[in-house]
N, C-alpha and C positions, 0 to 999 in steps of 0.2 A: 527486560522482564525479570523480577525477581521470584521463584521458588515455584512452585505448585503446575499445573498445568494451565495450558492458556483457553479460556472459555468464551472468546469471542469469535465473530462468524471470520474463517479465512476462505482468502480467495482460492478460487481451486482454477492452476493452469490450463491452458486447452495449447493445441498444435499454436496456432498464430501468437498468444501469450507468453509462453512458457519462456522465449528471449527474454523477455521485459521481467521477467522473475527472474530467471536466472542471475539478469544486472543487478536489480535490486540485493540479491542475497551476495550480492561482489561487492557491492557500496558504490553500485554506476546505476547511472541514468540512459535507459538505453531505448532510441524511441525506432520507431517506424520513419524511412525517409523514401517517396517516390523518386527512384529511378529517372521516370519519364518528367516527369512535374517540379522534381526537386524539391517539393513541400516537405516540410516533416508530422508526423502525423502522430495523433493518439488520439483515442485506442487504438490496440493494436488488429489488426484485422487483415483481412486475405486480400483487398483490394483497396485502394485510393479513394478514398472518397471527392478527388476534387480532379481527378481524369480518369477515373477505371481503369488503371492503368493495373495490373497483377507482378508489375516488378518493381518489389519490393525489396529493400536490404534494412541492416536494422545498423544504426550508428550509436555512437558513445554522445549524450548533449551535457553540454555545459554543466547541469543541475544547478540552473540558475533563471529565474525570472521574479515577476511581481502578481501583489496581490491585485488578483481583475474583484474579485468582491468576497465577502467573507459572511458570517454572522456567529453571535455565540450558540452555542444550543446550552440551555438550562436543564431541558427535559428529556430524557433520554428517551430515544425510538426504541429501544430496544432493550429489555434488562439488561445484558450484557457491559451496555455502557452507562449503568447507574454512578458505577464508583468513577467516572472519568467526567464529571459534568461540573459545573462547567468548562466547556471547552472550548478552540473557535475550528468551524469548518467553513474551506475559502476553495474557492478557485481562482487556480494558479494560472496565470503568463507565463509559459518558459518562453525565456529566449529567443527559440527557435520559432516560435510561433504556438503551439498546440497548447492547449487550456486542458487544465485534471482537475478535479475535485478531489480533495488531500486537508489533511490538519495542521494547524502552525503549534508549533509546539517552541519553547524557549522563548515566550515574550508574556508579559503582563498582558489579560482580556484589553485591557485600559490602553495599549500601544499599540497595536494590529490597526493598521489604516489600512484601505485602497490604495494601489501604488507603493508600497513598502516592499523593499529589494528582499527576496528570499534566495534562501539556499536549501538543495537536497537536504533531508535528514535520515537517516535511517534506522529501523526500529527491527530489532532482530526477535524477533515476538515466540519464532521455533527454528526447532534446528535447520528446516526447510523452507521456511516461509519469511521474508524480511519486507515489511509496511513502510511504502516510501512519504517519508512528511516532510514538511518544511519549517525553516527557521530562519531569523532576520540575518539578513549580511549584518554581521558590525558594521558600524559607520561612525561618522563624526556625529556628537551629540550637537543638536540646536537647541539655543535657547529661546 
């Protein structure tokens, strides 16, 4: 972020989040993993959603997966994001398993496919607050 105050909506922590912040403003990827289930999980929340399980720990992932599906948005929902349009908003595959709705940022509208390798990116937006996005692994060009 360059100059001025930042005027879009930020996320505001609660007890069960505030890990996942925390990571984010360290430049980690930091999810929920069931104990009992061994799933890894997001959002972050008080309980497992795939055994009710309340033992929860939070781990460091990869910040690594692919695009499960994207779109550009042209029209902004929200004045906030007038100056940012076009842009693309995807949900992400991590690795581990859990899917987020996140921004690819560092690629042409015209090369964001379904299935293109991302990686973490981090977006330090305030002093407090870091917006986690994604961007393409380098890879080998095809022709």
């Amino acid at each position: 972020m360059t100059g001025g105050e930042y005027r879009k909506p930020l996320p505001q922590p609660n007890e069960n989040s505030r890990p996942f912040w925390e990571g984010t403003r360290a430049h980690e990827l930091r999810l929920q993993r069931c104990r009992q289930c061994g799933k890894h999980i997001f959002y972050p929340r008080a309980v497992c959603p795939f055994c009710l399980s309340e033992r929860l720990e939070w781990v460091t992932a990869g910040g690594e997966g692919k695009i499960y599906s994207y779109t550009v948005v042209r029209r902004a929902m929200h004045p906030a994001f007038q100056d940012d349009v076009p842009y693309v908003l995807a949900i992400v595959e991590l690795d581990e398993g859990p899917r987020l709705t996140t921004n690819i940022v560092a690629a042409a509208l015209d090369e964001v496919r379904v299935d293109m390798r991302v990686r973490a990116a981090y977006d330090d937006v305030t002093p407090e607050i870091t917006l986690l996005k994604f961007a393409p692994v380098p890879g080998p060009e095809v022709n």
